[in-house]
N, C-alpha and C positions, 0 to 999 in steps of 0.2 A: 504494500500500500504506500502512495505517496500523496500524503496529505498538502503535501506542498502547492501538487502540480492540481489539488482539485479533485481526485479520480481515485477510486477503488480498485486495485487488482483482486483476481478472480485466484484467494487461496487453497490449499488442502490440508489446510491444518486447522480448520474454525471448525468446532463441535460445540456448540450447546446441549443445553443439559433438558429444555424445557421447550414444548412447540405452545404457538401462541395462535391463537383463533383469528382465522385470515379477518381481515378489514370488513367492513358491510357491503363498501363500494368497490372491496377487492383489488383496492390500490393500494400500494402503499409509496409512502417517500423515502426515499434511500437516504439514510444518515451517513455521516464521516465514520469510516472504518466498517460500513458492510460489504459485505460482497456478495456475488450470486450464492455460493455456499452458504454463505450464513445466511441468507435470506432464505432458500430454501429450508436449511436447517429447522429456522425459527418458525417459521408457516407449516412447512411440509412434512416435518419430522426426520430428515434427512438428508443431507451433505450431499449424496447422487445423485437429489433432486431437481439440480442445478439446470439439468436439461431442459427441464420441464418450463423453468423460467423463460429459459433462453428462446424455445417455442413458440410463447404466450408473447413475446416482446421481438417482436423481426424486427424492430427499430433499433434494437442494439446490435450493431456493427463488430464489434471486439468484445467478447466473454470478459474478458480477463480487465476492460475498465470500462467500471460505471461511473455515475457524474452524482455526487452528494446534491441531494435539491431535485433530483428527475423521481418521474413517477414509473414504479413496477406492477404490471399487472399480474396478478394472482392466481394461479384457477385450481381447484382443489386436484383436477387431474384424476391419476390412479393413486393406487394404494403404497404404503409407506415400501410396501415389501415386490412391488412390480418390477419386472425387469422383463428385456425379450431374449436373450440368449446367454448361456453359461458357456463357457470353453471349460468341456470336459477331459482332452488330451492335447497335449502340445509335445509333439516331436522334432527334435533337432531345432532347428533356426526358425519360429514363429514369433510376429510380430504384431500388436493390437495396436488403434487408433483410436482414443476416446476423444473424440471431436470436440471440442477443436485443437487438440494438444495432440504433441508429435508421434510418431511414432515411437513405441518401447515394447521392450521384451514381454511377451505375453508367459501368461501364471494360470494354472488350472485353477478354477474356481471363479478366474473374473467375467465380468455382466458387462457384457454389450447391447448398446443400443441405439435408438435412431439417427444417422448417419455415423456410430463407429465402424472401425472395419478392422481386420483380421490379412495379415497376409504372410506365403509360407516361401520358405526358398528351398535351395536345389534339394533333393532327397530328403525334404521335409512336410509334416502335413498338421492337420491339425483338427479337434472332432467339437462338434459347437451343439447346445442340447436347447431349445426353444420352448419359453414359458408354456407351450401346449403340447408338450412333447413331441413335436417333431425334431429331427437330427439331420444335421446336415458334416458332411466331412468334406473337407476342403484339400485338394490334393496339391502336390508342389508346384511352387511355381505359378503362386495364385493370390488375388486381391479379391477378395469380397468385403462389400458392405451391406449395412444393414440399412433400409429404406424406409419410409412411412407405406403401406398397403392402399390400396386403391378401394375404397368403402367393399364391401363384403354384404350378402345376406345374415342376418342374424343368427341364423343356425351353423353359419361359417365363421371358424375363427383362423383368417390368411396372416401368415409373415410374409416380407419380401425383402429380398438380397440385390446386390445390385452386381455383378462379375464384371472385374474389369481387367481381371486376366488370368486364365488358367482354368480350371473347372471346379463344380460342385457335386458331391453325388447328395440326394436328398430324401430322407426316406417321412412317409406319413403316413399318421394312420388315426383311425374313427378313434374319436374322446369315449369316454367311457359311459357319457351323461349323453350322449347321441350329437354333436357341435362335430360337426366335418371339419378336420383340419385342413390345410394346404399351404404351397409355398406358392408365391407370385417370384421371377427373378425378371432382371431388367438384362438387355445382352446390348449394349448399346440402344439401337430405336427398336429392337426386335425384345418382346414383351410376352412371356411365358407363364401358362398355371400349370400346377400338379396337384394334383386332389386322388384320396382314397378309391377305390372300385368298389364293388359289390362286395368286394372280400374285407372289407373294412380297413386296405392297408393300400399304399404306392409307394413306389419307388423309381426313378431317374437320375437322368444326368443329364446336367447345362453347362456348355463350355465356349468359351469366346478363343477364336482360332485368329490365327496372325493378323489376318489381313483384315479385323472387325467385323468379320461374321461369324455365325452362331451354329453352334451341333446341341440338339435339344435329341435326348432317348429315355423312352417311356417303358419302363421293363415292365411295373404293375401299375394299376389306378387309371387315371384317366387323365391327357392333359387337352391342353390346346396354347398354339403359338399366335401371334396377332404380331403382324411383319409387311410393310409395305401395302397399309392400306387392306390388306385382308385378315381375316381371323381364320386357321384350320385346325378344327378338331384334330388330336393325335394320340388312337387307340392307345392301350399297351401292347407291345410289341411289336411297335412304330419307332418310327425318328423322323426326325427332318431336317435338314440343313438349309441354312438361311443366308444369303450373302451379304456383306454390308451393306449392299444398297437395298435389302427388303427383298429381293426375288426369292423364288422357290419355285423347287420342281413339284414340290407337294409331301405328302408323308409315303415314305418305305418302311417296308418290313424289315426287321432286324433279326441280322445274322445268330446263329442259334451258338453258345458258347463252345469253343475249343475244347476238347477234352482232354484232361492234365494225365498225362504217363509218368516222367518221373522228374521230381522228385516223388513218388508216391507214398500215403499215407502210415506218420509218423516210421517214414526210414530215416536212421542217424547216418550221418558222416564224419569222417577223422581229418577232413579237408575243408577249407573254406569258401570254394569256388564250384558248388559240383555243376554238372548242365542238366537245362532242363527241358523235357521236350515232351511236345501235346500233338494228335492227332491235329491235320491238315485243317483249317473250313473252308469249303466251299467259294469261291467269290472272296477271300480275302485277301487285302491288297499289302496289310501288314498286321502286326500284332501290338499287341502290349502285355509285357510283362510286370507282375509288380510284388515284391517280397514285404513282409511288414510282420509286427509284431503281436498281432491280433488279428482273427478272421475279418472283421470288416474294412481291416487298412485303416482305422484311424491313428495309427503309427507307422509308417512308410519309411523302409528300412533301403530299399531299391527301387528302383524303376527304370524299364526301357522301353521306350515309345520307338515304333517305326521301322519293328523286328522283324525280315523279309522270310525268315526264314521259320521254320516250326519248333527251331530250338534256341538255346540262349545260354550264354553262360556268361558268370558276371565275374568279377572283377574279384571281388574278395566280402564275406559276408560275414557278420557278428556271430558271437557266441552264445548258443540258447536255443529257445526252439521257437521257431518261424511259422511262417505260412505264407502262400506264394499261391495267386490266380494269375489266369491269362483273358483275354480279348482278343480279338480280331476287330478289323478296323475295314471297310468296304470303300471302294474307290471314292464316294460322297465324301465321305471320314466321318460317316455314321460309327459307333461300336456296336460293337454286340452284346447279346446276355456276358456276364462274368463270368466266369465258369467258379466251381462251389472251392474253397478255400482248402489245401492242402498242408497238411504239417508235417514237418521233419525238422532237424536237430542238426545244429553245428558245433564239433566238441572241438576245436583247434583254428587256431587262426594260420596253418602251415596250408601254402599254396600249392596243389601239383602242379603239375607240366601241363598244357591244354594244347593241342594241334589245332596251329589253324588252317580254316577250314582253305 
């Protein structure tokens, strides 16, 4: 804070002890030495709350200073204890953004929210859990933020992500009280849902590709893509690829998952490189392989994108026991199903010899 200059900075270290009954008029005037924290604090119950201010008030330009003598508006908002997403795993090098403050190391347990974002780097990923329990995992080499939703029916409770580079895999499924969950994600101007099926569950993947267009794949539930002025429904067991300028060819069917030969299930090895190799697909142009610490990859241990061939061997891999799926990739650069998650065990970090091919 600099009193001097007039102006309040935006601290993290103001906690009161006591919340105070918003104003009648829902205004309040900003005294020397508040800040959005503690005004939040002191209203809201909560130092977090800060967002919500900043919201309520677009006329404030810079968080971080307010002007003693100006008016804050108020609004009761959500509850003390609202948040929209938890990072539940952070592997290797993941990075959070709590807007408007810089980029820092991301910590299992923090709460993001409307325009925070999350991003992972090379051989890193990271697994994010949504106040309505939906989950999304974020793979490397990826910027997601979190959005405001686009009004929703009542019976629907939507998040939205915004990609602004790399992919999401997103899973959802029906609440418990009957509230359809889904995700809305943004891919530049190309504007994606994902919503539950019959089965009361869905599952996808949205990804933003070099040259700012989009690969949207519908493995369960129901989605649809809205891209250049039209909206197309996209089964499950669809995809559709989108190009920056909004074209499409329409939704394809998707490739049925490679099936994983070996490494096969829980074999150990005394090596830390072994190869691994899956029956052919049909029509694929390339593969992806990806090694990680848990069957759903919310710990990404390896990955190879753009593998021509139906085997792979990597480089050198940790110690412990793994699991490793594959994909295929279709000339579009639609994926395929995943194929189901494979375990084996690495007891040595000692490299063999590997012939190339």
């Amino acid at each position: 804070m600099s009193a001097a200059a007039g102006v309040c900075l935006l601290s993290t270290s103001i906690a009161l002890a006591q919340t105070m009954p918003i104003p009648a008029s829902g205004n309040y005037i900003v005294q020397t030495g508040d800040t959005l924290e503690s005004i939040a604090q002191k209203f809201l119950g909560a130092t977090t709350r800060w967002h919500e201010l900043l919201g309520a008030n677009p006329e404030i330009t810079n968080p971080h200073f307010i002007t003693p003598g100006s008016t804050i508006k108020i609004v009761p908002g959500q509850s003390i204890n609202a948040k929209r997403a938890t990072i539940q795993q952070v592997f290797r090098q993941v990075e959070q953004m709590p807007f408007p403050r810089p980029w820092t190391p991301a910590s299992v347990g923090g709460v993001l929210q409307e325009r925070d974002g999350v991003r992972t780097f090379e051989k890193s990923s990271s697994e994010l859990k949504f106040d309505n329990d939906s989950r999304m995992i974020v793979s490397e080499e990826s910027v997601v933020f979190l959005r405001e939703a686009t009004p929703s029916p009542e019976n629907v409770s939507r998040k939205a992500i915004e990609i602004r580079a790399g992919q999401a895999d997103l899973d959802v499924k029906q609440a418990a009280n009957g509230v359809s969950n889904g995700f809305e994600f943004h891919i530049g101007d190309t504007v994606g849902t994902t919503r539950p099926g019959s089965a009361g569950k869905g599952s996808s993947r949205a990804r933003r590709v070099s040259d700012g267009g989009s690969r949207i794949m519908v493995y369960d539930g129901e989605g649809e893509v809205t891209a250049g002025g039209r909206t197309v429904a996209v089964p499950p067991g669809m995809g559709i690829a989108v190009a920056a300028d909004g074209r499409t060819t329409g939704p394809e069917r998707l490739m049925q998952a490679p099936k994983p030969l070996t490494p096969n299930e829980s074999q150990t090895f005394d090596f830390s490189n072994p190869t691994f190799d899956w029956d052919p697909t049909p029509g694929a142009a390339s593969y992806t392989v990806e090694v990680c610490r848990d069957p759903e990859c919310g710990q990404l241990v390896d990955r190879s994108v753009g593998v021509k061939m139906s085997r792979w061997t990597p480089r050198v891999l940790p110690i412990g026991v793994l699991y490793w799926r594959v994909s295929a990739t279709s000339a579009s650069g639609l994926d395929s199903f995943v194929s189901p998650a494979q375990k084996f065990t690495i007891r040595t970090y000692w490299r063999r010899p590997v012939e190339q091919p």
